[in-house]
TIFI-344592 format. One record per residue: residue number from 1; y, x, z of N, C-alpha, C in turn. Coordinates in steps of 0.2 Angstrom, whole numbers, plus 5000, padded with zeros to 4 digits. Atoms other than C-alpha are relative to their C-alpha. Last residue first. Layout:
BEGIN
[dogu NUM [Y X Z] [Y X Z] [Y X Z]]
...
This chain:
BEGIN
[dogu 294 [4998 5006 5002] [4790 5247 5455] [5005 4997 4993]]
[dogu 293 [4999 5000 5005] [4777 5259 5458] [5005 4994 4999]]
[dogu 292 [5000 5007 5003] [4772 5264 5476] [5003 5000 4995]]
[dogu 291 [4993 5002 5000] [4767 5281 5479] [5000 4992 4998]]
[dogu 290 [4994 5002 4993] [4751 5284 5488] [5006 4999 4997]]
[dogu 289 [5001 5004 4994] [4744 5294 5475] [5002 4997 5005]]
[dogu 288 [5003 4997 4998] [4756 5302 5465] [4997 4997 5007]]
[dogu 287 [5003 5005 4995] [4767 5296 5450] [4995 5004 5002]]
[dogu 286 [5002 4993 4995] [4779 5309 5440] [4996 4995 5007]]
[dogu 285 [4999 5003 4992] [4784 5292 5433] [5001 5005 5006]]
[dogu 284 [4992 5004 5002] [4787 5298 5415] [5000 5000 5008]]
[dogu 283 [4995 4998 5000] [4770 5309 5421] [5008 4998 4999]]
[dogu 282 [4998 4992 4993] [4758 5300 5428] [5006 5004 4999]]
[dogu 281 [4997 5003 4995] [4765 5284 5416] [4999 5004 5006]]
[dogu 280 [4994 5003 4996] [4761 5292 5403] [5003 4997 5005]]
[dogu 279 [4996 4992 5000] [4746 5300 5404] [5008 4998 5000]]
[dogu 278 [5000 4997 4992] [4739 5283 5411] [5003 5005 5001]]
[dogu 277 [4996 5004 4993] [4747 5272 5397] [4998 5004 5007]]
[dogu 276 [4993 4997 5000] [4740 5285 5383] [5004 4996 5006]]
[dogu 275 [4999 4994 4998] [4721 5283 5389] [5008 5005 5001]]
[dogu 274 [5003 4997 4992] [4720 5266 5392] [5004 5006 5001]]
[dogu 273 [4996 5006 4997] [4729 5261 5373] [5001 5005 5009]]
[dogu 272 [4993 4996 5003] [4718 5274 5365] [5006 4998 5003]]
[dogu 271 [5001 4994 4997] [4702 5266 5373] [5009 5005 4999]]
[dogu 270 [5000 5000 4992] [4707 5248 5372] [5001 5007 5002]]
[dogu 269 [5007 4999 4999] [4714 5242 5356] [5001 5004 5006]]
[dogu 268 [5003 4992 4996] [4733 5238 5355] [4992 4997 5000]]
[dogu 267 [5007 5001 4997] [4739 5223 5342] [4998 5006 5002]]
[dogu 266 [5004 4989 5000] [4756 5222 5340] [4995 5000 5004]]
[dogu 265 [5005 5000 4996] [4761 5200 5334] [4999 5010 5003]]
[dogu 264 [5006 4998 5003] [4775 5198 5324] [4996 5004 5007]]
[dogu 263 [5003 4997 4998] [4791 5185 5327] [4992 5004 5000]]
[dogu 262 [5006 5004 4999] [4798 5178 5313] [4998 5006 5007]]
[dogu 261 [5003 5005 5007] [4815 5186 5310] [4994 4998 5005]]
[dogu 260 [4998 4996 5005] [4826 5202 5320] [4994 4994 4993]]
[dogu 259 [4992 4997 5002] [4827 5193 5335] [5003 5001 4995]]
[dogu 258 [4997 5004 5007] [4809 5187 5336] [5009 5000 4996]]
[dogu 257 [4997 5006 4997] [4803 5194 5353] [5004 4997 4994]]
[dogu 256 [4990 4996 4998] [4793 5205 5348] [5003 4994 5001]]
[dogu 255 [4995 4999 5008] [4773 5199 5349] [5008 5003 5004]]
[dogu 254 [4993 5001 4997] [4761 5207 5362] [5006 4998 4994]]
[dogu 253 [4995 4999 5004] [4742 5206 5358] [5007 4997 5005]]
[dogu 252 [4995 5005 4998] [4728 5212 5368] [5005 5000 4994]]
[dogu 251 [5001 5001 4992] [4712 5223 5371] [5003 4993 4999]]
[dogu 250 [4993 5001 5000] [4707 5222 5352] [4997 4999 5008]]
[dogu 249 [4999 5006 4999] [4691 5234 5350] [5006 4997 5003]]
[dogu 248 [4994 5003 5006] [4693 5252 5345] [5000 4993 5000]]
[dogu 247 [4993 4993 5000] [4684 5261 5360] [5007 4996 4996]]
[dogu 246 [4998 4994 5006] [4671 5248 5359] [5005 5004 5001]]
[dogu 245 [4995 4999 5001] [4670 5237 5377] [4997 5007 4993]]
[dogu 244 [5000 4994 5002] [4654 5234 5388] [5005 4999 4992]]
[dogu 243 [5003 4999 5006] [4658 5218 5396] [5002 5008 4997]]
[dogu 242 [4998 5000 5006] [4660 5220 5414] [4997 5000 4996]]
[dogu 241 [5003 4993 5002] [4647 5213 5427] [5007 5000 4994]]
[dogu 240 [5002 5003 5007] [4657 5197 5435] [4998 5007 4998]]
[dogu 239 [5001 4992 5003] [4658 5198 5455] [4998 4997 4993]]
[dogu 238 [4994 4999 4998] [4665 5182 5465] [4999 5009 4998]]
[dogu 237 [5002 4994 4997] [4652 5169 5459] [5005 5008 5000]]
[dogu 236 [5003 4995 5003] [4657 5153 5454] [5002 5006 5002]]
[dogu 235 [5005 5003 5003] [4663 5135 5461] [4994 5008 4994]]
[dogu 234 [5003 5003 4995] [4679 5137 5469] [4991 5001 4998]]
[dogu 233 [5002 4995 4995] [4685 5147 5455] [4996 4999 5005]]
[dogu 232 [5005 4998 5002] [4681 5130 5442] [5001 5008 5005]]
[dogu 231 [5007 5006 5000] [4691 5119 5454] [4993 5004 4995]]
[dogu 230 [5004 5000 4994] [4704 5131 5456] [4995 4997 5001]]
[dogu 229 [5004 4992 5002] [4710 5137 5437] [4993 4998 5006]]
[dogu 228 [4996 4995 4994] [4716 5117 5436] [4995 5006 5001]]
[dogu 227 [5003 5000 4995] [4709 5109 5420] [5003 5005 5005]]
[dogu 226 [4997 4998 4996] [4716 5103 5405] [4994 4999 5005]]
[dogu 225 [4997 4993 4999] [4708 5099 5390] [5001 5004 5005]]
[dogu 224 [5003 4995 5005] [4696 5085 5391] [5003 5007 4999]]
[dogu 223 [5005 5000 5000] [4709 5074 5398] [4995 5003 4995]]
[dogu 222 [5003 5003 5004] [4726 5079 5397] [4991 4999 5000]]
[dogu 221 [5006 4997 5000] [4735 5081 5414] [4997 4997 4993]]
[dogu 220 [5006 5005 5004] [4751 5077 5416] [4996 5005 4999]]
[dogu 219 [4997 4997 5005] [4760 5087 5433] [4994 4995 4994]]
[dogu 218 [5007 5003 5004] [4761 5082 5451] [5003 5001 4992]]
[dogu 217 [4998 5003 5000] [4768 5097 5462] [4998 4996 4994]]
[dogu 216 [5004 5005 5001] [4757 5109 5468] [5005 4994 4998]]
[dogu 215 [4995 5004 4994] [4771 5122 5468] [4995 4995 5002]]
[dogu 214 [4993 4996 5000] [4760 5136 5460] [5004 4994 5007]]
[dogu 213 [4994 5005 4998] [4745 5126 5454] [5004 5006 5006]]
[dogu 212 [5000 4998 4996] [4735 5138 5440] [5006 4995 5006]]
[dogu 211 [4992 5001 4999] [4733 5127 5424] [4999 5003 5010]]
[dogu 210 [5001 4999 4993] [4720 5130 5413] [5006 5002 5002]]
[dogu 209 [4992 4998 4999] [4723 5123 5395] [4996 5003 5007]]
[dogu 208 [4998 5000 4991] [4707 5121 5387] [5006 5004 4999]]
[dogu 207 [5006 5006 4997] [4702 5118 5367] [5000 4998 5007]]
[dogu 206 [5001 4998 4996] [4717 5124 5356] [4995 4995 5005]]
[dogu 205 [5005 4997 4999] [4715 5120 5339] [5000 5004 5007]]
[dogu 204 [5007 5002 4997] [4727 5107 5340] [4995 5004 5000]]
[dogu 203 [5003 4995 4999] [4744 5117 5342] [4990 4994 5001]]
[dogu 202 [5000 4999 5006] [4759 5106 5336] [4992 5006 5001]]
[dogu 201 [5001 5005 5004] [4758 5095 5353] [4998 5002 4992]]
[dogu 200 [5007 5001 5003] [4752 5112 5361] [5002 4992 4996]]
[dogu 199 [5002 4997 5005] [4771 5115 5362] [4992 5000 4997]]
[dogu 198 [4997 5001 5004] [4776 5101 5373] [4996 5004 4993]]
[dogu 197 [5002 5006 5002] [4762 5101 5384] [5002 5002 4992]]
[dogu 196 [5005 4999 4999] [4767 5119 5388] [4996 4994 4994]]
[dogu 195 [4998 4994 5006] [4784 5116 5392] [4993 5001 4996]]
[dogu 194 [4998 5005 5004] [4778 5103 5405] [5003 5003 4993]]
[dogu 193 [5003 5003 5004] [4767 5116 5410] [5003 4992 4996]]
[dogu 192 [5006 4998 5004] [4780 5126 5414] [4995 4997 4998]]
[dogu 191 [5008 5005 5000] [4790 5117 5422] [4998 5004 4994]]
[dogu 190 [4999 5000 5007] [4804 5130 5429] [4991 4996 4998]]
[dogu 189 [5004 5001 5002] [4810 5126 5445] [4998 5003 4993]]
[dogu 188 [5001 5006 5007] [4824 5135 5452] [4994 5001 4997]]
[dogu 187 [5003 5007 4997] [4824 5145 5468] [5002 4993 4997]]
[dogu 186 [4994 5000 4998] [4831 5161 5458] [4998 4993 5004]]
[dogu 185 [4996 4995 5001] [4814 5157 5450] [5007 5001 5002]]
[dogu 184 [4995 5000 4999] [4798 5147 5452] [5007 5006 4999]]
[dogu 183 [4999 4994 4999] [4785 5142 5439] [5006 4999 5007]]
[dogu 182 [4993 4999 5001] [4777 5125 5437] [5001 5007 5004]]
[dogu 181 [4995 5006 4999] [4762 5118 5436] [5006 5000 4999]]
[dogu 180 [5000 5002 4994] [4753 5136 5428] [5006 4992 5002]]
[dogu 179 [4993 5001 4996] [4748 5141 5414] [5002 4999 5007]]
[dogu 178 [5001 4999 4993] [4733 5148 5405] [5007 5000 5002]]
[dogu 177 [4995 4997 4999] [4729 5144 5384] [4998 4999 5011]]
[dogu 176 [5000 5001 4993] [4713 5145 5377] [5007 5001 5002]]
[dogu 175 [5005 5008 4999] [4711 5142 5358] [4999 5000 5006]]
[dogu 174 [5003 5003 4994] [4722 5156 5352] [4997 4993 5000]]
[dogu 173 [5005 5004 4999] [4724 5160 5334] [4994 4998 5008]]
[dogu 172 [5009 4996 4997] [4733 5175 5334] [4996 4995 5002]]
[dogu 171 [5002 4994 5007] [4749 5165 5323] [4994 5006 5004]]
[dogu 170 [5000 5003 5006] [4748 5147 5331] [4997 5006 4996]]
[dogu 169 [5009 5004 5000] [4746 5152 5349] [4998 4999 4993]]
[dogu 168 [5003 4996 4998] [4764 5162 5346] [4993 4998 4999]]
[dogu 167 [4998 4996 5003] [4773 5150 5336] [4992 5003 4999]]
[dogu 166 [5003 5002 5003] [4768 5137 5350] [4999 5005 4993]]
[dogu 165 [5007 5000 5001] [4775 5146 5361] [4996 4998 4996]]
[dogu 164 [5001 4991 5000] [4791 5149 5354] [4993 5004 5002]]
[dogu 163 [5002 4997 5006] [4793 5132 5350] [4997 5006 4999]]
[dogu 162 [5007 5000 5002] [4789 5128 5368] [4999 5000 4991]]
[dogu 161 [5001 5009 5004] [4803 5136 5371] [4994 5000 4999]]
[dogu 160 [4998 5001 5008] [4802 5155 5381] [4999 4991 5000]]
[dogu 159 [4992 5005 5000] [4807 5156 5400] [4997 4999 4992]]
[dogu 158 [5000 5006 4998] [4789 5163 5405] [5006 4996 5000]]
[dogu 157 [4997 5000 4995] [4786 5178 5392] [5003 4993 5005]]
[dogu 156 [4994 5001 5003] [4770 5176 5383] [5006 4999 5005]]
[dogu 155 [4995 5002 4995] [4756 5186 5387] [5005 4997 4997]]
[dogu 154 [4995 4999 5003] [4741 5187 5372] [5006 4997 5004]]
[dogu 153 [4994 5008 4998] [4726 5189 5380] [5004 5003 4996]]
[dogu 152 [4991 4997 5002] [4712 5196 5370] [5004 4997 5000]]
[dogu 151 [4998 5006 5003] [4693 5190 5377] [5008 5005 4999]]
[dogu 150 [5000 4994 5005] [4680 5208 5382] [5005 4993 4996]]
[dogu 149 [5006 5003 5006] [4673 5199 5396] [5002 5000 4994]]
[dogu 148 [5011 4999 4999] [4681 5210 5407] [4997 4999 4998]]
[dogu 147 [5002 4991 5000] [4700 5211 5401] [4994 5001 5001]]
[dogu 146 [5000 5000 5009] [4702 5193 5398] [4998 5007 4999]]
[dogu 145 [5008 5004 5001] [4698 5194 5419] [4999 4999 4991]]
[dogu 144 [5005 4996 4997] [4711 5208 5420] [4993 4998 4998]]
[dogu 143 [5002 4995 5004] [4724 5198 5411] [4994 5004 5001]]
[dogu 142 [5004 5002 5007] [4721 5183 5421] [4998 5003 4997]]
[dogu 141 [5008 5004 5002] [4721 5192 5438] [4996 5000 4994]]
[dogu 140 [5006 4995 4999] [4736 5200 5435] [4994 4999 4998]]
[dogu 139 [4998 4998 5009] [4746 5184 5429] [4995 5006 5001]]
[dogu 138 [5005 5002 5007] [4739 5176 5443] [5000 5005 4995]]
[dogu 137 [5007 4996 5000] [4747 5188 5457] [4995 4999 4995]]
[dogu 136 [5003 5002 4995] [4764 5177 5451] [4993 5004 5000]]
[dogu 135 [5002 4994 4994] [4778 5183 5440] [4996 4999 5006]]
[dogu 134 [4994 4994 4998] [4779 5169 5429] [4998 5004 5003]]
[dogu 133 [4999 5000 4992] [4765 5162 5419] [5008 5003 5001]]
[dogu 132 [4994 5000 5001] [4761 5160 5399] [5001 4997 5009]]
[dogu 131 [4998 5001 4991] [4744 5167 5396] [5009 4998 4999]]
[dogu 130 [4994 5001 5001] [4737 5163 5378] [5001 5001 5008]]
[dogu 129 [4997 5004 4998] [4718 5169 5375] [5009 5001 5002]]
[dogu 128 [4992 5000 4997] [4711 5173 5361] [5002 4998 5003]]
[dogu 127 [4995 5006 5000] [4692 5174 5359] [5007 5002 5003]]
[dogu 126 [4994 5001 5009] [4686 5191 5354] [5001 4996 5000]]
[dogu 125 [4997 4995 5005] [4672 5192 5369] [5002 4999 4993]]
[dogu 124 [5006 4995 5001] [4668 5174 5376] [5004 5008 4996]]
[dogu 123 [4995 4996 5005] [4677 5159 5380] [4998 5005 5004]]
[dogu 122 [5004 4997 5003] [4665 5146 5386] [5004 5005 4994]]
[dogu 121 [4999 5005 5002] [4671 5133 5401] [5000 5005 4991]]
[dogu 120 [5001 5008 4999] [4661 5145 5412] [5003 4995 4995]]
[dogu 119 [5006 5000 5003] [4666 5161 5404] [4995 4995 5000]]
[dogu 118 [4996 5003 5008] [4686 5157 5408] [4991 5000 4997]]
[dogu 117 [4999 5003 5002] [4678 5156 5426] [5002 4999 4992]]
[dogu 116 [5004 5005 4999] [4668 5169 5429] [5001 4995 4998]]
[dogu 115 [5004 4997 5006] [4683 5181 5422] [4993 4995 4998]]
[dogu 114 [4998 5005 5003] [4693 5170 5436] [4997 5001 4995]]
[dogu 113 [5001 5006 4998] [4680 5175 5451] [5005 4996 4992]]
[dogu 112 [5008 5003 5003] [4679 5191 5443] [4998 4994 5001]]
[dogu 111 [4999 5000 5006] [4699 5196 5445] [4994 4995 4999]]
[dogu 110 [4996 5005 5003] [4699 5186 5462] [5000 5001 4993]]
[dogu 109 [5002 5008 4999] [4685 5197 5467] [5006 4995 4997]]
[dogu 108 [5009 4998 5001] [4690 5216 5463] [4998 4992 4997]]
[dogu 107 [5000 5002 5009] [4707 5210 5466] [4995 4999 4996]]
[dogu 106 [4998 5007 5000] [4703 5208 5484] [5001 4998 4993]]
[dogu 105 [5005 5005 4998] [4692 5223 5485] [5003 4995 4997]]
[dogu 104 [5006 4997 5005] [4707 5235 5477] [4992 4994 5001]]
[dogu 103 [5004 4993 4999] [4719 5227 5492] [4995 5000 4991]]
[dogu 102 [5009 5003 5004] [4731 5213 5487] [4999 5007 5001]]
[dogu 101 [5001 4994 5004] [4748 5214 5499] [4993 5000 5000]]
[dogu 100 [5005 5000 4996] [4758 5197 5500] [4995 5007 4998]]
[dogu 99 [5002 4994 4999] [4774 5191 5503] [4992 5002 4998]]
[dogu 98 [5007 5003 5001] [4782 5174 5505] [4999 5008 4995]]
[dogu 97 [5004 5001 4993] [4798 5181 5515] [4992 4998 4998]]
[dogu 96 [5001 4992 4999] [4806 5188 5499] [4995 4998 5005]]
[dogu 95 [4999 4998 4994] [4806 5170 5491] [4996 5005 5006]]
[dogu 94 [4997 5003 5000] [4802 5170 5475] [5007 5001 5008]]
[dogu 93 [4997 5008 5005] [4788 5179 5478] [5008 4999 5000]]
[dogu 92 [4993 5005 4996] [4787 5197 5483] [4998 4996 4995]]
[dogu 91 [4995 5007 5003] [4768 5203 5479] [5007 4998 5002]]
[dogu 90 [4997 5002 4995] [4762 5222 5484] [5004 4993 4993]]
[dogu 89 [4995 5002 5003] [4746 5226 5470] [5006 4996 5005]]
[dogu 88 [5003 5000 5008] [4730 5237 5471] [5008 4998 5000]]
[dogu 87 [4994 5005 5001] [4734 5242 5492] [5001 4999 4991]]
[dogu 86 [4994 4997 5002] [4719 5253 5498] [5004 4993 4996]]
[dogu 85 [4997 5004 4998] [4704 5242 5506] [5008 5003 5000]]
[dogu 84 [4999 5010 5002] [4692 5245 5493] [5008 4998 5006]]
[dogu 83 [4996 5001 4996] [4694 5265 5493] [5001 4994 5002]]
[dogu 82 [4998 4993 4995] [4679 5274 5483] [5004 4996 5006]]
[dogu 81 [5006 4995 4999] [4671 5258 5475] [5001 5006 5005]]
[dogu 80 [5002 5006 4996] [4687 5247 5472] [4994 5004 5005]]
[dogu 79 [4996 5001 4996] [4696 5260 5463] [4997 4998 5009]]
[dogu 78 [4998 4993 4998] [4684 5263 5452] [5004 5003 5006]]
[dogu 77 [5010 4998 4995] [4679 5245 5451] [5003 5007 5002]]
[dogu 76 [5002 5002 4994] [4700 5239 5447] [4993 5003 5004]]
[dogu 75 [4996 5001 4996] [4708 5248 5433] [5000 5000 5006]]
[dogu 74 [4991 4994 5000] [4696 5258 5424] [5006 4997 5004]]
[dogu 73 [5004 4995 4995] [4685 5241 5427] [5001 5006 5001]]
[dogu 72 [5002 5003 4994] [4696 5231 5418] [4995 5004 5007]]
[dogu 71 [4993 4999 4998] [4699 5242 5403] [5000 4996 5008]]
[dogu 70 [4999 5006 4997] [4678 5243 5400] [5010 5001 5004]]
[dogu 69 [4996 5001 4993] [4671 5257 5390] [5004 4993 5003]]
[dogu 68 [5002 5007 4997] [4661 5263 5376] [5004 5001 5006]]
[dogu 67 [5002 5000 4994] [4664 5278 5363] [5000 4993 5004]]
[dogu 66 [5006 5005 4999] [4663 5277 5345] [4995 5001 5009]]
[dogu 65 [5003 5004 5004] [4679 5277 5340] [4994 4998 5001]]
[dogu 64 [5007 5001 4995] [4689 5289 5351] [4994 4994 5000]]
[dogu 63 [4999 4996 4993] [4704 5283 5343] [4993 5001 5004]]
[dogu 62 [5003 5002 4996] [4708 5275 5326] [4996 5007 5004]]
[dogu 61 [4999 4997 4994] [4722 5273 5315] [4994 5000 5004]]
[dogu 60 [5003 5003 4998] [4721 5269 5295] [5000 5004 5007]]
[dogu 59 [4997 4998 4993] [4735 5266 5286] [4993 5000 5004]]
[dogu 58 [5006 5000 4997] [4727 5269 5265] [5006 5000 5008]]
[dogu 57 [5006 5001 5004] [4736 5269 5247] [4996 4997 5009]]
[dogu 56 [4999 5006 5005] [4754 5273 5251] [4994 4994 5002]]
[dogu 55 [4997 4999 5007] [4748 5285 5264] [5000 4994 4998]]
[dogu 54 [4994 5002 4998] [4743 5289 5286] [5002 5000 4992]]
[dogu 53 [4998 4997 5005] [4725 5293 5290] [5007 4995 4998]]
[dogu 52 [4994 5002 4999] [4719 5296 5307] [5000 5000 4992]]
[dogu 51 [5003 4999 5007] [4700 5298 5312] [5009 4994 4998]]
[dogu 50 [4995 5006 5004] [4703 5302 5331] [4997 5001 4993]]
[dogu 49 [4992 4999 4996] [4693 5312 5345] [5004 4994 4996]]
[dogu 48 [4996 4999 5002] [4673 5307 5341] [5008 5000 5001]]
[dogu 47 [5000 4994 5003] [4660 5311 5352] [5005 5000 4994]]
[dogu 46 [5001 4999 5007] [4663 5297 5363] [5000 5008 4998]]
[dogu 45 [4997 4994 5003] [4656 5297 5379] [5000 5000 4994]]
[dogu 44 [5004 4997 5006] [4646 5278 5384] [5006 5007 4997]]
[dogu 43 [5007 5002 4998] [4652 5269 5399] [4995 5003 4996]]
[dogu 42 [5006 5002 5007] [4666 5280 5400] [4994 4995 5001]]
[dogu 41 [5005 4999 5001] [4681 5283 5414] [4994 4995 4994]]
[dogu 40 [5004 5008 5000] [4697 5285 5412] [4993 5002 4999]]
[dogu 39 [4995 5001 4995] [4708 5304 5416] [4995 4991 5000]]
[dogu 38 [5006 5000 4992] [4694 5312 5405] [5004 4996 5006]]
[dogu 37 [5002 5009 5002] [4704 5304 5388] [4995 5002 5008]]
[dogu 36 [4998 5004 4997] [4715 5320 5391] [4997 4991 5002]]
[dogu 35 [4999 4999 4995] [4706 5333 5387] [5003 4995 5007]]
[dogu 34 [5008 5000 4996] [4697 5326 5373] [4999 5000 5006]]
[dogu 33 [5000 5006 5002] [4717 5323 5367] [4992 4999 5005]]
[dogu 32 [4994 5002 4996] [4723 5341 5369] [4995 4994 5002]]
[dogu 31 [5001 4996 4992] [4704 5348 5362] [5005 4996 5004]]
[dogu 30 [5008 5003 4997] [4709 5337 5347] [4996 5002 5007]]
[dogu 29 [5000 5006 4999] [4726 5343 5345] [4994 4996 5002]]
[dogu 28 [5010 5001 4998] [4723 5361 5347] [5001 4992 5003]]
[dogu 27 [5005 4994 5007] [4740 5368 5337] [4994 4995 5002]]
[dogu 26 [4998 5001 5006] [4751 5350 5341] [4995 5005 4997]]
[dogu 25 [5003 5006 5002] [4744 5343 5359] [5000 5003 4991]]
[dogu 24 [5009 5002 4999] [4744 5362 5363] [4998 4995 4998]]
[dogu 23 [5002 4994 5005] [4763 5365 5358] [4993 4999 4999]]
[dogu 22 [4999 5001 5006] [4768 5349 5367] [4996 5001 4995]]
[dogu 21 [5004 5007 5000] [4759 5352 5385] [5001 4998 4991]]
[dogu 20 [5007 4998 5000] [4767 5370 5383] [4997 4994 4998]]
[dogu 19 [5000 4997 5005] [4784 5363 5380] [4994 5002 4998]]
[dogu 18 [5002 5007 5006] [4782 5349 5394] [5001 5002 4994]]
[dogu 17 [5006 5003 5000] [4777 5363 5406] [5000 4997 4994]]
[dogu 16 [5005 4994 5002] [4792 5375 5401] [4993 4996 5000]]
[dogu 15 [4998 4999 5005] [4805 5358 5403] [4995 5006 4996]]
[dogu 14 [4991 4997 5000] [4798 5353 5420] [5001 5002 4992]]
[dogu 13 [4999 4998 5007] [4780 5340 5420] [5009 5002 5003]]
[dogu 12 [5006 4998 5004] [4774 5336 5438] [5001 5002 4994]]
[dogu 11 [5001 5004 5005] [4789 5336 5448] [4993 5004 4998]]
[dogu 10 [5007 5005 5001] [4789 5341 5465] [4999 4996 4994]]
[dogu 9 [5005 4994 4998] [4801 5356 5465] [4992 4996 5001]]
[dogu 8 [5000 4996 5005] [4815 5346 5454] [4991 5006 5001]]
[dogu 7 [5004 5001 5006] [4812 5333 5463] [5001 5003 4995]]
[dogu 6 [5007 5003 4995] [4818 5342 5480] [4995 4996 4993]]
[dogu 5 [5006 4993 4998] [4830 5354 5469] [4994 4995 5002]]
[dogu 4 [5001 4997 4994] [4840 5336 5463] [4995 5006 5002]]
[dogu 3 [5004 5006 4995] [4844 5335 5446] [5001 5003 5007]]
[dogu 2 [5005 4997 4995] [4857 5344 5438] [4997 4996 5007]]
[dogu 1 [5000 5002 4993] [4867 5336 5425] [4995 5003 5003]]
């Protein structure tokens, strides 16, 4: 099939570039690789490309190992610093008319305001945390601010059972979870935190629930666990320094969805993760300043 000339004449990778691109990842793969980790920025340059080893006896993967960096601040300061009042994330809720569009600033601060907060009630780098939201600006946020102070979230999708959370929390050994009152969707409820409840009943080593209010609608509350996100944002400073970040430390875990047995955890690190999510997606996407991404 023949695409159209007009994206054919503005694309960034054609069949002779993305052979070249190949051929170079594959004779002068470390060159390739060096070349491309300049697309994110460093708090410390590593000197080493990769230390791969793939047999029987030995799996071992690692990427730009002894450099330093921060996936949060690669997403939002950089951003925030050159252009602040550029467009980070357009929100449709629910309802198309509830709208809203977060500038590079605004994220900037609402990430660090909630980073602030998971650091206040005292989850720290290489604690797990569990997010289990609907498609609400929070979800951003959460991730971002688990991303700054170096915590590893683990997203769960927001229709699953509360067995299936529970699973989850169970097998990465989270001890924070972050929900919200209730979700909405096709303009049906979905109680989330009643879901929520249910699954921490098998889940005691969880210590805080934080609960984002969504519909404000009245929901149980466990004393000493539970706390609503807003009452500790309110209440703490609206910039967080990033945590400085190893190349090979856990960003995040994402299990599969269990179809084919137990469901199992895939755990990405930060630098190798960063660096192949942005090459790809400039190019699969052929993305270009100013475009929107949906």
């Amino acid at each position: 099939m023949k695409i159209k000339d007009h994206w054919e004449e503005n694309a960034k990778i054609n069949n002779d570039k993305y052979l070249s691109m190949y051929n170079e990842s594959i004779k002068n793969n470390d060159s390739f690789w060096k070349k491309q980790a300049d697309r994110i920025e460093w708090f410390k340059k590593f000197t080493k490309i990769k230390d791969i080893k793939y047999s029987k006896e030995e799996v071992n993967i690692k990427w730009f190992e002894d450099g330093e960096l921060n996936v949060s601040y690669n997403c939002i300061d950089r951003y925030a610093k050159t252009d602040p009042e550029r467009i980070a994330i357009i929100w449709e809720g629910d309802d198309p008319n509830n709208t809203k569009k977060i500038t590079y600033k605004e994220l900037l601060s609402n990430v660090c305001k909630i980073a602030n907060a998971l650091k206040k009630i005292g989850i720290k780098k290489g604690d797990r945390v569990t997010i289990y939201l609907t498609m609400i600006p929070e979800l951003a946020y959460t991730m971002l601010a688990c991303a700054r102070i170096g915590a590893v979230h683990s997203i769960i999708f927001g229709g699953f059972s509360a067995e299936s959370i529970a699973g989850r929390i169970q097998d990465c050994d989270s001890e924070y979870v972050i929900t919200s009152d209730e979700g909405v969707r096709g303009g049906k409820i979905i109680p989330l935190k009643n879901t929520t409840d249910k699954a921490l009943e098998t889940c005691p080593n969880v210590k805080k629930c934080l609960i984002i209010k969504r519909t404000g609608n009245r929901i149980n509350l466990v004393k000493d666990r539970d706390i609503y996100l807003d009452e500790l944002t309110n209440s703490v400073d609206d910039f967080c320094e990033p945590q400085i970040m190893n190349a090979e430390d856990p960003l995040f875990i994402l299990y599969t969805s269990g179809s084919t047995g137990k469901p199992k955890g895939v755990m990405h690190t930060t630098a190798g993760y960063l660096v192949y999510a942005s090459m790809t997606h400039e190019y699969i996407f052929n993305y270009n300043i100013g475009d929107i991404y949906w």
